[in-house]
C-alpha positions in Angstrom: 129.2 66.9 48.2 131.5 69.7 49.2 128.6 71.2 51.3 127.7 68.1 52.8 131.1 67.9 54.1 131.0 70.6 55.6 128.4 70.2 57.7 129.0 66.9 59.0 131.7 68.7 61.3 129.5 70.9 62.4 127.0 68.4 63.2 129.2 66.8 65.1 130.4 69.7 67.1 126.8 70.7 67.9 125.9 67.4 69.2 129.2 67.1 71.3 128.5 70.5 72.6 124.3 69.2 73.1 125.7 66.6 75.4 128.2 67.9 77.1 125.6 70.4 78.5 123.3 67.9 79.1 125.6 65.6 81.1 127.2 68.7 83.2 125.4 68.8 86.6 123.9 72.0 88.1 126.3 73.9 90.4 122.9 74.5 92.5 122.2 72.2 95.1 118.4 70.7 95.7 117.5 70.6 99.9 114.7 69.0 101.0 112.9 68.6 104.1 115.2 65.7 105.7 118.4 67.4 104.7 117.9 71.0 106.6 120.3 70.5 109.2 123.1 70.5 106.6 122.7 74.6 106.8 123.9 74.3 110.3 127.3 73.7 109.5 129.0 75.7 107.1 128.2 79.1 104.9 125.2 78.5 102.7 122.4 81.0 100.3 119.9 79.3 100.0 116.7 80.4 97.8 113.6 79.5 98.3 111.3 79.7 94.5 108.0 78.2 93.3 108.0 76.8 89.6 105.0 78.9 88.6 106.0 82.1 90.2 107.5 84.8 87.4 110.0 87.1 89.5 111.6 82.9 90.5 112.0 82.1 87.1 113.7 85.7 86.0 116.2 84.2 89.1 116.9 81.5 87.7 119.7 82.5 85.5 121.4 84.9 87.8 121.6 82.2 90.4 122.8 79.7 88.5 125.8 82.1 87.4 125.8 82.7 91.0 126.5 79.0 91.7 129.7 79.1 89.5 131.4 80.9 92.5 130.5 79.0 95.0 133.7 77.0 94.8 135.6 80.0 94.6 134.1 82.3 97.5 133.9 79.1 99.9 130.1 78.8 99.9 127.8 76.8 98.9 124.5 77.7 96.7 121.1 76.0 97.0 117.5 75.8 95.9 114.3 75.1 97.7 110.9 74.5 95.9 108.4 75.2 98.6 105.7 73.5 96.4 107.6 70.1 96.7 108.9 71.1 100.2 105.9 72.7 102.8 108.6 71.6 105.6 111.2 73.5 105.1 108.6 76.4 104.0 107.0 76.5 107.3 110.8 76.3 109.1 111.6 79.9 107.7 108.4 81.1 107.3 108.0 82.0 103.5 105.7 84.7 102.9 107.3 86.2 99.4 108.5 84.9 96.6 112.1 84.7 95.4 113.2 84.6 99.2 117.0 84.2 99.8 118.5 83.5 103.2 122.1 83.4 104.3 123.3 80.9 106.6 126.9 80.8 108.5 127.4 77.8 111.4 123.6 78.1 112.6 123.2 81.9 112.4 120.5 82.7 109.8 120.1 86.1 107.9 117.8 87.3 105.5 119.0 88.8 102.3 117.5 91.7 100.4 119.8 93.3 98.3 119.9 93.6 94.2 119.5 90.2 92.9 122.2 90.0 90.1 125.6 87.9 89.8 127.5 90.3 90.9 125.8 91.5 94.3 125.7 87.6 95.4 129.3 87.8 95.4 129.8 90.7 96.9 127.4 90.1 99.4 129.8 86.9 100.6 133.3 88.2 98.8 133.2 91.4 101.4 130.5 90.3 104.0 128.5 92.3 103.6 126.1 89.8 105.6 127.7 91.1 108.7 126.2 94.3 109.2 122.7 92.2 108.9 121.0 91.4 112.2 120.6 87.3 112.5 117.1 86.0 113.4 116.1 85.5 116.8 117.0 82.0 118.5 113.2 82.0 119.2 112.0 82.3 115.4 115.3 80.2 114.1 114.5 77.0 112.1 116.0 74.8 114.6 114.0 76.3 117.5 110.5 74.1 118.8 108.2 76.9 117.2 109.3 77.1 113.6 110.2 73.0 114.4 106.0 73.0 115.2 105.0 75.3 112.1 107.1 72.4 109.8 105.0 69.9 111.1 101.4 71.9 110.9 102.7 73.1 106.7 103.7 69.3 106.4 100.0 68.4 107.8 98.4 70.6 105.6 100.1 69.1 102.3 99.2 65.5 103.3 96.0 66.6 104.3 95.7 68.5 100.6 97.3 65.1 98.7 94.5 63.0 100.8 91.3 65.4 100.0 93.0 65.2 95.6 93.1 61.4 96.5 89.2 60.9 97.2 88.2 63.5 94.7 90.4 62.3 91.9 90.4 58.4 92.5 88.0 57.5 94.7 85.5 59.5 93.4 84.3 60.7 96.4 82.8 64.5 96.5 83.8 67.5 97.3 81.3 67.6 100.2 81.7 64.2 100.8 85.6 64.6 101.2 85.0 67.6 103.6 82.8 65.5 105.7 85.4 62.8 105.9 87.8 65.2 107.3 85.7 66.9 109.8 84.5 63.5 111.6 88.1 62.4 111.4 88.4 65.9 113.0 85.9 65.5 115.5 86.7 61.8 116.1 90.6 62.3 117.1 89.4 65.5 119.2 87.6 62.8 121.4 90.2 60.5 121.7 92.7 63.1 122.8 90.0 64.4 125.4 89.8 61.0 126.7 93.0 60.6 127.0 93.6 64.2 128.9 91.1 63.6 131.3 92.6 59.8 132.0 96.4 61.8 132.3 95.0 64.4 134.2 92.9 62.1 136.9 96.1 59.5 137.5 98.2 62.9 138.2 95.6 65.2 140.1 92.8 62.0 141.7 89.7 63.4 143.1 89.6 64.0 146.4 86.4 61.0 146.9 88.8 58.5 145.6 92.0 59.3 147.9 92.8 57.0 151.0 92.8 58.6 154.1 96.1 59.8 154.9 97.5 60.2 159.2 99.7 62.8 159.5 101.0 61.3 162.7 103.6 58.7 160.8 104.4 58.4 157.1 104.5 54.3 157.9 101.5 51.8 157.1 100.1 51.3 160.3 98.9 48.1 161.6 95.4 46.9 161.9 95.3 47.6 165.7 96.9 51.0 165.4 94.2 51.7 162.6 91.2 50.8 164.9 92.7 52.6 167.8 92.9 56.1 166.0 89.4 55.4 164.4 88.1 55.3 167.8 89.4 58.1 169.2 88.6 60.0 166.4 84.8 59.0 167.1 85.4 59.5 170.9 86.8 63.5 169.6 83.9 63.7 167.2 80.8 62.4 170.4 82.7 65.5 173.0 82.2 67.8 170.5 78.7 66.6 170.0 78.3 67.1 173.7 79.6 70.6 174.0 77.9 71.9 171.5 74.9 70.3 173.2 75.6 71.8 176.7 76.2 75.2 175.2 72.8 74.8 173.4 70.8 73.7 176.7 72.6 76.5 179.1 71.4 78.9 175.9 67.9 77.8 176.7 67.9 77.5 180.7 69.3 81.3 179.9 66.5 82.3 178.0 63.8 80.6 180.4 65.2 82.4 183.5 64.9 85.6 181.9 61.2 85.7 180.7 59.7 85.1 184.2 61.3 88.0 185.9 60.1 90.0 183.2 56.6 88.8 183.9 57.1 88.9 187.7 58.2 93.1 187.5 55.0 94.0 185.5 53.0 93.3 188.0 55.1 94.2 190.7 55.6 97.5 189.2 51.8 97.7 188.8 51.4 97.2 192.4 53.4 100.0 193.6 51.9 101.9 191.5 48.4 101.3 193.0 50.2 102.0 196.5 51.8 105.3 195.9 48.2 106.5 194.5 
């Protein structure tokens, strides 16, 4: 009995203890696609870990000590799964695994120190992140290039969910799947072809299908005035006709003059000739 009493304390302490952690919230905060621009404003460290990936999980705890400070050193600490989140991924270009990035009112640096407890706060504590040059405007994950590469990582996971979908539920096969996609591929390519070529002949019209345009007044002229500069532009058109007829007819009186007095002097020459002898 004396023994039972006994533990019934301690029982109770280890379940008061049991929930107490269970009901006190991570320090680390989760971001997800939608929520990126909150590292615009502010200092933030953000890591970016996949569940599955070893060097993430040794992290873990160092991170989470990590987060403890935040409060302290006036910055906050946050966690991105790239498995759950091909968005953001694609926005900072993530090719390694633990990555850690530093972010201060839109300026984004990558870290790469030691990653223990005590080199996180240091890092902030004596900013250290200062003497680390920030990533180009052009490659930054507000800019339209890494705002593009979000979109193609975020089209490649719902393209991935869709192709487990047919497999997996539908029952579709592999090959069967893969032909889905590639006449959805080919059909879409069309329809944007289509509508290029529409775009591209309102903007640029060929030149068959253009009205004829007077550059002697930017005004619609009126049906008279129409007729009137038709006609003279057939009456230009005949005299040119004309001259280049005369110039073609004097070419040949030209050449017919010439070819008799070449036959008159042969024999002409032949004659005096005959005379001198």
């Amino acid at each position: 009995m004396a023994a039972a009493g006994r533990l019934c304390p301690l029982l109770c302490l280890a379940l008061a203890v049991g929930a107490a952690a269970l009901g006190k919230q991570s320090p680390v905060k989760v971001l997800s696609d939608g929520m990126w621009r909150e590292l615009l404003q502010g200092e933030w460290m953000v890591e970016f870990y996949a569940p599955w990936c070893p060097a993430c999980q040794n992290l873990q705890p160092e991170w989470e000590k990590f987060a403890e400070w935040g409060e302290d050193l006036e910055v906050k600490i946050a966690k991105v799964d790239v498995t759950e989140q091909p968005g953001l991924s694609g926005r900072f270009i993530i090719t390694a695994l633990p990555t850690i990035y530093h972010c201060k009112d839109g300026e984004f640096r990558r870290y790469q120190g030691a990653r223990t407890k005590t080199d996180f706060i240091n890092f902030i504590s004596e900013q250290e992140w200062k003497s680390i040059e920030p990533v180009s405007s052009w490659f930054g994950p507000s800019s339209f290039l890494m705002s593009s590469m979000s979109a193609l990582f975020q089209l490649s996971m719902w393209i991935r969910h869709c192709h487990g979908y047919l497999t997996e539920k539908v029952g579709i096969p592999v090959w069967g799947s893969y032909a889905v996609f590639a006449l959805a591929t080919l059909f879409s390519g069309l329809i944007l072809g289509l509508i290029m070529v529409f775009l591209a002949d309102c903007i640029c019209p060929s030149k068959r299908h253009r009205p004829p345009q007077y550059p002697h007044s930017s005004k619609p002229l009126a049906p008279e005035s129409a007729q009137l500069l038709k006609k003279l532009d057939e009456e230009q058109e005949a005299d040119e006709e004309d001259v280049s007829d005369d110039e073609m007819e004097g070419k040949e009186l030209s050449n017919r003059s010439s070819s008799p007095n070449a036959v008159r002097q042969r024999p002409v020459t032949a004659a005096s000739t005959v005379d001198k002898s």
